[in-house]
MMTF fields as JSON, N, C-alpha, C and O atoms, coordinates in Angstrom:
{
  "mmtfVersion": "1.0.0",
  "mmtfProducer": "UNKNOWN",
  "numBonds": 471,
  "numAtoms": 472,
  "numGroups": 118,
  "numChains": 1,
  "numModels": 1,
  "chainsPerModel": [1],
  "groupsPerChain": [118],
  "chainIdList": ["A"],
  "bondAtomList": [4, 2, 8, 6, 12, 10, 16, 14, 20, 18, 24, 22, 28, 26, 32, 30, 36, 34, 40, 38, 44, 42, 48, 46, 52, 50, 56, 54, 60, 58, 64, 62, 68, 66, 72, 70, 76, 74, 80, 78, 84, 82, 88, 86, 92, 90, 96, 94, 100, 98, 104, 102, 108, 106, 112, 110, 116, 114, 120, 118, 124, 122, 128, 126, 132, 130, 136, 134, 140, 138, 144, 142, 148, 146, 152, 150, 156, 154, 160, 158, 164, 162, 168, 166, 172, 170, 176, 174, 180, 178, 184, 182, 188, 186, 192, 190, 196, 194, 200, 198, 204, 202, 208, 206, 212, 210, 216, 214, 220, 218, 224, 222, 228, 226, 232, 230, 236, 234, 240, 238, 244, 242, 248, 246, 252, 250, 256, 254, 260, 258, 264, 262, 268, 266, 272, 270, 276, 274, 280, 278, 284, 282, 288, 286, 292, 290, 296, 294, 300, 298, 304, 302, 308, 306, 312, 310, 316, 314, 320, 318, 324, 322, 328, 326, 332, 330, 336, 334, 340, 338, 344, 342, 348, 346, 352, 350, 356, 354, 360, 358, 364, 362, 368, 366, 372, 370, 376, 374, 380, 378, 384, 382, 388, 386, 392, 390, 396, 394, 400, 398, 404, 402, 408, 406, 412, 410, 416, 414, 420, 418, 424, 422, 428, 426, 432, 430, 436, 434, 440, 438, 444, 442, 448, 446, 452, 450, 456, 454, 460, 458, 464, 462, 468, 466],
  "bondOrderList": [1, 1, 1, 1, 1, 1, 1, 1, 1, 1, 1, 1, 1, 1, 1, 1, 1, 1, 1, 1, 1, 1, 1, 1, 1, 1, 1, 1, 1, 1, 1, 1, 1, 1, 1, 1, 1, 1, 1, 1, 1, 1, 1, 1, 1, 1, 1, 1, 1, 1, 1, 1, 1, 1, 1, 1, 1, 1, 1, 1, 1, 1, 1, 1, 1, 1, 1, 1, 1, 1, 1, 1, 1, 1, 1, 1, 1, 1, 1, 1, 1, 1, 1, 1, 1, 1, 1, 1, 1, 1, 1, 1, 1, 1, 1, 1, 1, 1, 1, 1, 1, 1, 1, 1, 1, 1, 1, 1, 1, 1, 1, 1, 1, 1, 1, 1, 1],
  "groupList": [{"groupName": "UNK", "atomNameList": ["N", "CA", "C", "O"], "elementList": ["N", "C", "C", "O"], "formalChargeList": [0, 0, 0, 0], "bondAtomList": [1, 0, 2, 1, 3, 2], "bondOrderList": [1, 1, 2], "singleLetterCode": "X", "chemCompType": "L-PEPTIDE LINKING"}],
  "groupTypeList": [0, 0, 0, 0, 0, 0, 0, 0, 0, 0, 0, 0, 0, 0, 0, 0, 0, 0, 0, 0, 0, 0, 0, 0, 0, 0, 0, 0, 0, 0, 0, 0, 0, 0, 0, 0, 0, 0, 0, 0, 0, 0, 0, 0, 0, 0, 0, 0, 0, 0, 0, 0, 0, 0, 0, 0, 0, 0, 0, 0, 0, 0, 0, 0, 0, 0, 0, 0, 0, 0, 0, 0, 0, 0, 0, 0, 0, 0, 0, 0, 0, 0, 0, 0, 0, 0, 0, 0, 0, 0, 0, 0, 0, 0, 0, 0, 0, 0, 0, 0, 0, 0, 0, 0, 0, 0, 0, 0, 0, 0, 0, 0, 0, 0, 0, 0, 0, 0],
  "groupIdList": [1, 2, 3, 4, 5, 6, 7, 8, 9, 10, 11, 12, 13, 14, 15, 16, 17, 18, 19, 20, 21, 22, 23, 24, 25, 26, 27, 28, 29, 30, 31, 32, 33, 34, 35, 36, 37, 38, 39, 40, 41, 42, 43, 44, 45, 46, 47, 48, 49, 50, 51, 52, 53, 54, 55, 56, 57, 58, 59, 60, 61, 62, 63, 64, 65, 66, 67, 68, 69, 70, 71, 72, 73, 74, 75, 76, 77, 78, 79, 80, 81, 82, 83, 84, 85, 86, 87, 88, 89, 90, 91, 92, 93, 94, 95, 96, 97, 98, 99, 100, 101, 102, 103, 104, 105, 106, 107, 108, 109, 110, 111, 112, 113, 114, 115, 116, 117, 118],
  "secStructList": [7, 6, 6, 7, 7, 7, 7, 7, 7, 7, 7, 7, 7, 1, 2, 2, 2, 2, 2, 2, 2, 2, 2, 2, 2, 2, 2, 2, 2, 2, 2, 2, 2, 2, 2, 2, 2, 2, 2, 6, 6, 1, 6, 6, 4, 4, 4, 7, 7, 2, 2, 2, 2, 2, 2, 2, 2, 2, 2, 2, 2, 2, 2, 2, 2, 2, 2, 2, 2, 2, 2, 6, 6, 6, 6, 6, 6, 7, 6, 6, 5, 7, 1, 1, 1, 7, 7, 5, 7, 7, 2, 2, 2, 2, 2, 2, 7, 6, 6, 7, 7, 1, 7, 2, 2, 2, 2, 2, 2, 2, 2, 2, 2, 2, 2, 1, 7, 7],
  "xCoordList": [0.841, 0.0, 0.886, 1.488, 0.907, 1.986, 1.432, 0.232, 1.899, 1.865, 1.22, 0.842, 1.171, 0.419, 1.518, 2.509, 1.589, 2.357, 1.769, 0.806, 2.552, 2.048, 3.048, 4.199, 2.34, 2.963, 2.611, 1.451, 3.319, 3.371, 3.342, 4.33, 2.259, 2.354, 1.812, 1.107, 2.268, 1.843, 1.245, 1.834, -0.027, -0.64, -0.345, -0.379, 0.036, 0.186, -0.847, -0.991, -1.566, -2.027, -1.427, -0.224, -1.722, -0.812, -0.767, 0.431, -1.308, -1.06, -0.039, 0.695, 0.102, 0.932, 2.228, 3.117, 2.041, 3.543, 3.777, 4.723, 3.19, 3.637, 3.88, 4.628, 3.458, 3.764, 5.497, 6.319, 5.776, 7.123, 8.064, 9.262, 7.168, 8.295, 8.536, 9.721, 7.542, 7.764, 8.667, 9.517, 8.04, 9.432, 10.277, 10.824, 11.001, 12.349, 12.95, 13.987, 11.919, 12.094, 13.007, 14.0, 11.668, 12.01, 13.355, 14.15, 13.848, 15.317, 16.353, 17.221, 16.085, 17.636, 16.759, 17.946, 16.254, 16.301, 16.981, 18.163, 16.745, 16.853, 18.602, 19.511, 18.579, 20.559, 21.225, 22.217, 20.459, 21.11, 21.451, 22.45, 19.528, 19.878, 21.141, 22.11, 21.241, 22.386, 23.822, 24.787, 23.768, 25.384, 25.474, 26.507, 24.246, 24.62, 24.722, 25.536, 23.896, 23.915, 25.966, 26.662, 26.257, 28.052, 28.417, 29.068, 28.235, 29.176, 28.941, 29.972, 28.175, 27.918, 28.28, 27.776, 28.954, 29.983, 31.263, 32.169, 31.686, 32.904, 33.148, 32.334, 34.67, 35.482, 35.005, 34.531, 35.295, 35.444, 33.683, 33.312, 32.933, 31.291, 31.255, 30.439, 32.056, 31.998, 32.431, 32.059, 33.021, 33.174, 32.168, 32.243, 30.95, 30.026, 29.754, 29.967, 29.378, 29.792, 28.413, 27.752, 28.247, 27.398, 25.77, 24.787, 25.88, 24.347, 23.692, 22.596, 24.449, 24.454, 24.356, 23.155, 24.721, 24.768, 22.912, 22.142, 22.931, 21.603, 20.622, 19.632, 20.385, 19.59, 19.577, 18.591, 20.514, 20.223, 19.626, 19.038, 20.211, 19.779, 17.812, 17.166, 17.402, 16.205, 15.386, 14.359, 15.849, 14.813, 14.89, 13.877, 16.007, 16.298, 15.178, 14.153, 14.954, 14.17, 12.488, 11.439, 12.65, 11.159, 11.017, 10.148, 11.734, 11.247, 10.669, 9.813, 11.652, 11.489, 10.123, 9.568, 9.581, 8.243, 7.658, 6.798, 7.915, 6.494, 6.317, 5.243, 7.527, 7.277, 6.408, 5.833, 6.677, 6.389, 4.802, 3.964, 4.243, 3.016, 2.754, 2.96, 2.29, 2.062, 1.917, 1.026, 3.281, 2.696, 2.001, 1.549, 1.912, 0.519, -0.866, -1.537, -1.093, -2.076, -2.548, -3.595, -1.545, -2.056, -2.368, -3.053, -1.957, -1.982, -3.6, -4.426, -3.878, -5.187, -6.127, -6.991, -6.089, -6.873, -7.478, -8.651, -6.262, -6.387, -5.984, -6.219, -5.187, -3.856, -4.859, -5.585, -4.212, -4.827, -6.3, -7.19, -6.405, -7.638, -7.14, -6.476, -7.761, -6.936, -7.697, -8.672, -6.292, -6.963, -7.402, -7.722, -7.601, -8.201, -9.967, -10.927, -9.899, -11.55, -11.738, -12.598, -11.574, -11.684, -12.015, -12.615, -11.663, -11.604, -10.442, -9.358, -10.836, -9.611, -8.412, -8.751, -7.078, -5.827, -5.73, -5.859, -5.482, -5.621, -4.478, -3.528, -4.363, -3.125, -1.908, -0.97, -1.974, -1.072, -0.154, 1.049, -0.873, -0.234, 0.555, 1.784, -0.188, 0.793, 1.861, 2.767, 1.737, 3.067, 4.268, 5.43, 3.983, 4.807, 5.677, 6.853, 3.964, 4.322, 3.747, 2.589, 4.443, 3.787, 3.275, 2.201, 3.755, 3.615, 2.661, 2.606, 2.009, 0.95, -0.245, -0.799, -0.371, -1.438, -3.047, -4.19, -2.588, -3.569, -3.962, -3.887, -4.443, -5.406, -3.918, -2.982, -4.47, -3.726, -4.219, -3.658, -5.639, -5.937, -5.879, -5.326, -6.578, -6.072, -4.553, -4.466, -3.667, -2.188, -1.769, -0.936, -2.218, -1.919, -2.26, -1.513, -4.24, -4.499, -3.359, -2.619, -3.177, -2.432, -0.877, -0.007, -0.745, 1.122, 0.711, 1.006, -0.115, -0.749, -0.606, 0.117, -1.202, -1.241, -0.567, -0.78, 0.543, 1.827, 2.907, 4.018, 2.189, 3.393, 3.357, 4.211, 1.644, 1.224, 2.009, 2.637, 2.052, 2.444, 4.006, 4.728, 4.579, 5.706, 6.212, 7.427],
  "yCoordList": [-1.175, 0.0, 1.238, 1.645, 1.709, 3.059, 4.445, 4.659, 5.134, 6.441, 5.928, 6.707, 4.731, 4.336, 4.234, 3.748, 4.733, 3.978, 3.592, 4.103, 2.489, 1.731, 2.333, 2.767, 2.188, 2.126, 1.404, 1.575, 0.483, -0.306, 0.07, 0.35, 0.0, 0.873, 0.014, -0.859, 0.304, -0.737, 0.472, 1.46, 0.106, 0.775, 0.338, -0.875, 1.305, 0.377, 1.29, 2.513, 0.175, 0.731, 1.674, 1.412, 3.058, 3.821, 2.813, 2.7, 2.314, 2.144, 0.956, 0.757, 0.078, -0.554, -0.454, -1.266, 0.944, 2.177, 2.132, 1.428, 2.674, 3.248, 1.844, 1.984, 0.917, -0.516, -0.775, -1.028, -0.758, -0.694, 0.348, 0.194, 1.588, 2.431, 2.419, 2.483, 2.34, 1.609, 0.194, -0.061, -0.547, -1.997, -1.571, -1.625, -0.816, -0.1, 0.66, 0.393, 1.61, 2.484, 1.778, 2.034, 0.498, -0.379, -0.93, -0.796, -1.774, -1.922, -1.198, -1.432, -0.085, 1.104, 1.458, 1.386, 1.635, 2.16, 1.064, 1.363, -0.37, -1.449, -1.681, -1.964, -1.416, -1.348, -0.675, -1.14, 0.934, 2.121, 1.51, 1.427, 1.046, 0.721, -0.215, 0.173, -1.348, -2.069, -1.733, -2.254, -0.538, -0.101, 0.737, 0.728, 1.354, 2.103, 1.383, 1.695, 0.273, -0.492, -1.387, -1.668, -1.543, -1.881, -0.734, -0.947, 0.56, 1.669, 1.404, 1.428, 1.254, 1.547, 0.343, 0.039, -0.421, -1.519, -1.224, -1.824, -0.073, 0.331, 1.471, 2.376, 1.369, 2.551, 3.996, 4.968, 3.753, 5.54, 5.563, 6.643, 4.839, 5.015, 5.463, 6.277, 4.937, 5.251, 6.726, 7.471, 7.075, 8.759, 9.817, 10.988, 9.206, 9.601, 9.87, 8.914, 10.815, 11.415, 10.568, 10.276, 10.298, 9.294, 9.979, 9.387, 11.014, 11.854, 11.552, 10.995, 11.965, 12.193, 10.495, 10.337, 9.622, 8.345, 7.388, 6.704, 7.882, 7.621, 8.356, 7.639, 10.071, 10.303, 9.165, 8.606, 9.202, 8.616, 7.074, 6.487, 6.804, 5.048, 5.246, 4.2, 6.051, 6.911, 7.124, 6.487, 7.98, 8.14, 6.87, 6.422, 6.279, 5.061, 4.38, 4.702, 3.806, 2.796, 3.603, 3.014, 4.877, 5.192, 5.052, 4.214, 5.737, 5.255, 3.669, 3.346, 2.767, 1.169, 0.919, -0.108, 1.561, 1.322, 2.107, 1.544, 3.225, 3.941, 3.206, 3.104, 2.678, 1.867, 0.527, 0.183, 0.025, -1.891, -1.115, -1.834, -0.163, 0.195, 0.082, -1.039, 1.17, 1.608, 0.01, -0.367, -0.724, -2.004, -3.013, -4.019, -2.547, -3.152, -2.999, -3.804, -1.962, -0.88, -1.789, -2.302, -1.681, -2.011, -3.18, -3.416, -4.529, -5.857, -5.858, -6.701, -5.082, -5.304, -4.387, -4.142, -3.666, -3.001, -1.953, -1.61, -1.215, -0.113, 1.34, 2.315, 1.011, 2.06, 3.14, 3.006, 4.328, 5.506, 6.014, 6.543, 5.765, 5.707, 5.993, 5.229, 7.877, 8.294, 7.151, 6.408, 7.698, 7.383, 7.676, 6.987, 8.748, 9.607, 9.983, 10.019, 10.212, 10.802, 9.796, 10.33, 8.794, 7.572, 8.359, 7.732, 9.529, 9.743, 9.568, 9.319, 9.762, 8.882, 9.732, 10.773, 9.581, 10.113, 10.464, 9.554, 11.927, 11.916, 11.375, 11.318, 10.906, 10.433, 10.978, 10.446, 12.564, 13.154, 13.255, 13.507, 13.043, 13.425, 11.809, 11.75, 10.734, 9.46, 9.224, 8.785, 9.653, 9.879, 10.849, 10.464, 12.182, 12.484, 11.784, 11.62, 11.381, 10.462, 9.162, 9.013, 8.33, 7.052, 6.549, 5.981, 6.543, 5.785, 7.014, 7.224, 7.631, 9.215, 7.923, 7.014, 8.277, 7.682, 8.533, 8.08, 9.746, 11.07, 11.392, 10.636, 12.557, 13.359, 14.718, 14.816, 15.423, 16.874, 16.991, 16.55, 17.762, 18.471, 17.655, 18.176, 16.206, 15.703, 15.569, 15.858, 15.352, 16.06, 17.077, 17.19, 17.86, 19.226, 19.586, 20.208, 18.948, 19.119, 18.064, 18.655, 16.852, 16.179, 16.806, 16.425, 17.722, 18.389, 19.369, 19.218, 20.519, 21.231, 20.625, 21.119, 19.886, 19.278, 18.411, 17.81, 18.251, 17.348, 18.782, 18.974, 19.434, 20.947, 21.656, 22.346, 21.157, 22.208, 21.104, 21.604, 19.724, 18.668, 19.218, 19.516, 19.389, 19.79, 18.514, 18.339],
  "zCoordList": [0.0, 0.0, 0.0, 0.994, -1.012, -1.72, -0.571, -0.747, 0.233, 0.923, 2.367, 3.241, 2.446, 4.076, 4.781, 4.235, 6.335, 6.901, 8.096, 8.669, 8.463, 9.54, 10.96, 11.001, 11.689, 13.108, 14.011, 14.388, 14.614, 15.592, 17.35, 18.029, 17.706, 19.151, 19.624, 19.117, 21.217, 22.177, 23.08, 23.519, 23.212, 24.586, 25.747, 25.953, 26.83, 27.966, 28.93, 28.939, 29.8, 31.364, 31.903, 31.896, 32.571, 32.964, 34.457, 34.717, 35.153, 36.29, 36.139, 37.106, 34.944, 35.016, 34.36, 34.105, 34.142, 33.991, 35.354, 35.706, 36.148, 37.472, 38.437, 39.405, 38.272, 38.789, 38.048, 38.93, 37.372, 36.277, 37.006, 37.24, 37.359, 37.818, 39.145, 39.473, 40.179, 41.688, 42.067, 42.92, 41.01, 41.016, 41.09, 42.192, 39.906, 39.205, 40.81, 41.417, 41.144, 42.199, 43.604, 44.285, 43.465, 45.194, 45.026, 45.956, 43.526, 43.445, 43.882, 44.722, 43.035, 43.403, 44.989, 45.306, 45.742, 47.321, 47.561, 47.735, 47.679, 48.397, 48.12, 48.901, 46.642, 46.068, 47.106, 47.667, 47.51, 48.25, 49.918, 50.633, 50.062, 51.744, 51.708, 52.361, 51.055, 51.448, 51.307, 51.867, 50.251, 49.833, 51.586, 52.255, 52.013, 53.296, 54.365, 55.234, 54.491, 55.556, 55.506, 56.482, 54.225, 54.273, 54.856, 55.878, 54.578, 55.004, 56.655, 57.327, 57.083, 58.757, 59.175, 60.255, 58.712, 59.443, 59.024, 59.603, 57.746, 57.924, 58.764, 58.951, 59.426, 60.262, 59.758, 60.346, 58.561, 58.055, 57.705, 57.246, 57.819, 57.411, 55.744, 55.311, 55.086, 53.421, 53.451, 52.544, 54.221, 53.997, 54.438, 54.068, 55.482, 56.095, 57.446, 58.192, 57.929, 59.719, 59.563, 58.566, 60.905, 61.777, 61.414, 60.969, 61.681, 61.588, 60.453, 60.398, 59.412, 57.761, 57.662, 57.88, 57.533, 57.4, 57.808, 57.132, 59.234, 60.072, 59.356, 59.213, 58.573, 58.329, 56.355, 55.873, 55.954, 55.018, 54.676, 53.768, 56.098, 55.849, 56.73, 56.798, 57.067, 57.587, 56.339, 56.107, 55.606, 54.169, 53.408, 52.87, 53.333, 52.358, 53.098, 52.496, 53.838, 54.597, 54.797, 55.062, 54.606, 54.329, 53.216, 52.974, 51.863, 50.821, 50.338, 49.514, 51.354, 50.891, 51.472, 51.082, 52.205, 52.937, 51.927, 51.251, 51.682, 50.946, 49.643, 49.05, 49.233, 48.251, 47.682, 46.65, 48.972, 49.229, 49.574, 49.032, 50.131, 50.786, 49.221, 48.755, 48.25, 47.011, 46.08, 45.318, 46.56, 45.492, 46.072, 45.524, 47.713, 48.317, 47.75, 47.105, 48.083, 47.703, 46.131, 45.734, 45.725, 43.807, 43.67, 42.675, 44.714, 44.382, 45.273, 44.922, 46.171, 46.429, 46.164, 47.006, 44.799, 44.338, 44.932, 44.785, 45.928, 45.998, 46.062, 46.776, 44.869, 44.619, 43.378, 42.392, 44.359, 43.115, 43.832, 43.165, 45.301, 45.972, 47.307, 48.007, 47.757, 48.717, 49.902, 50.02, 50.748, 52.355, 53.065, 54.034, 52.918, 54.0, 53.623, 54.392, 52.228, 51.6, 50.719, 50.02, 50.268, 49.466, 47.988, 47.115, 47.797, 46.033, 45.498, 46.024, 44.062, 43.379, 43.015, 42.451, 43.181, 43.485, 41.809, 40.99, 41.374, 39.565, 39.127, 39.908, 37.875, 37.387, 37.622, 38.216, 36.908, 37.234, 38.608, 38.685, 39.416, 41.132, 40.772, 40.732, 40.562, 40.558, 40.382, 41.09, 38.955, 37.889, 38.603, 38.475, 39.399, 40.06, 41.25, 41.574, 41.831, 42.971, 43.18, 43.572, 42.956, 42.554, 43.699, 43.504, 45.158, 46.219, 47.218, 48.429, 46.051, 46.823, 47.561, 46.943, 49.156, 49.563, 49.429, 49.368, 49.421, 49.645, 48.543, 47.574, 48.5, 47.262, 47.689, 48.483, 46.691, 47.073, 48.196, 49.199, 48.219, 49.127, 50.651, 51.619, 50.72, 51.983, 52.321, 53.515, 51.971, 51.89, 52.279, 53.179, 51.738, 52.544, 53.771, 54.527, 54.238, 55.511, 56.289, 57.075, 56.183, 56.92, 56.971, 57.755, 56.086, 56.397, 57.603, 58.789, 56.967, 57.714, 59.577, 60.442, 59.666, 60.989, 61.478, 62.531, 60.532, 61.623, 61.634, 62.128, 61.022, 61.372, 62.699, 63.256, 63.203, 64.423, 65.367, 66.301, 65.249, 66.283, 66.915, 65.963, 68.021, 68.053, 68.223, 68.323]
}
């Protein structure tokens, strides 16, 4: 067929984009926690003062939770579905943040009020 062209595309699920990119995600944290968890059995801590080391192996190990939560969430059909107001989390916020439990706006009230917590 002379002036047609074809293209070959694969549609994919966005949520099973964001399942692809949370896997991907939970690898490299889990790569990180363990490259940090070696440093904190070495002397020199990889070149890391004690504080700096503790806060990193701290986010590393929250991310590995916010992560493993999110591909909870999805294996029981309820990822993309806040927690707090049970509406549905828009794509967009996902794609930023894949392991988003909230809506915007419940998000913000819940920052809002762990700010007043001293």
């Amino acid at each position: 067929m002379e002036g047609t062209s074809f293209v070959t595309s694969t549609v994919h699920d966005p949520i099973e984009l964001l399942r692809n990119a949370l896997e991907s995600q939970l690898q490299r944290y889990t790569d990180q926690l363990a490259e940090l968890s070696g440093y904190s059995r070495q002397a020199d801590r990889g070149g890391h003062d004690d504080d700096t080391l503790v806060a990193m192996v701290t986010s590393c190990r929250d991310a590995v939770a916010d992560t493993t939560a999110a591909l909870r969430r999805m294996s029981e059909g309820r990822y993309g579905t806040c927690e707090r107001c049970a509406a549905g989390i828009p794509l967009q916020r996902l794609e930023i943040l894949p392991h988003a439990r909230c809506c915007a706006p419940c998000q913000q009230i819940a920052d809002r009020r762990s700010r007043r917590i001293p």
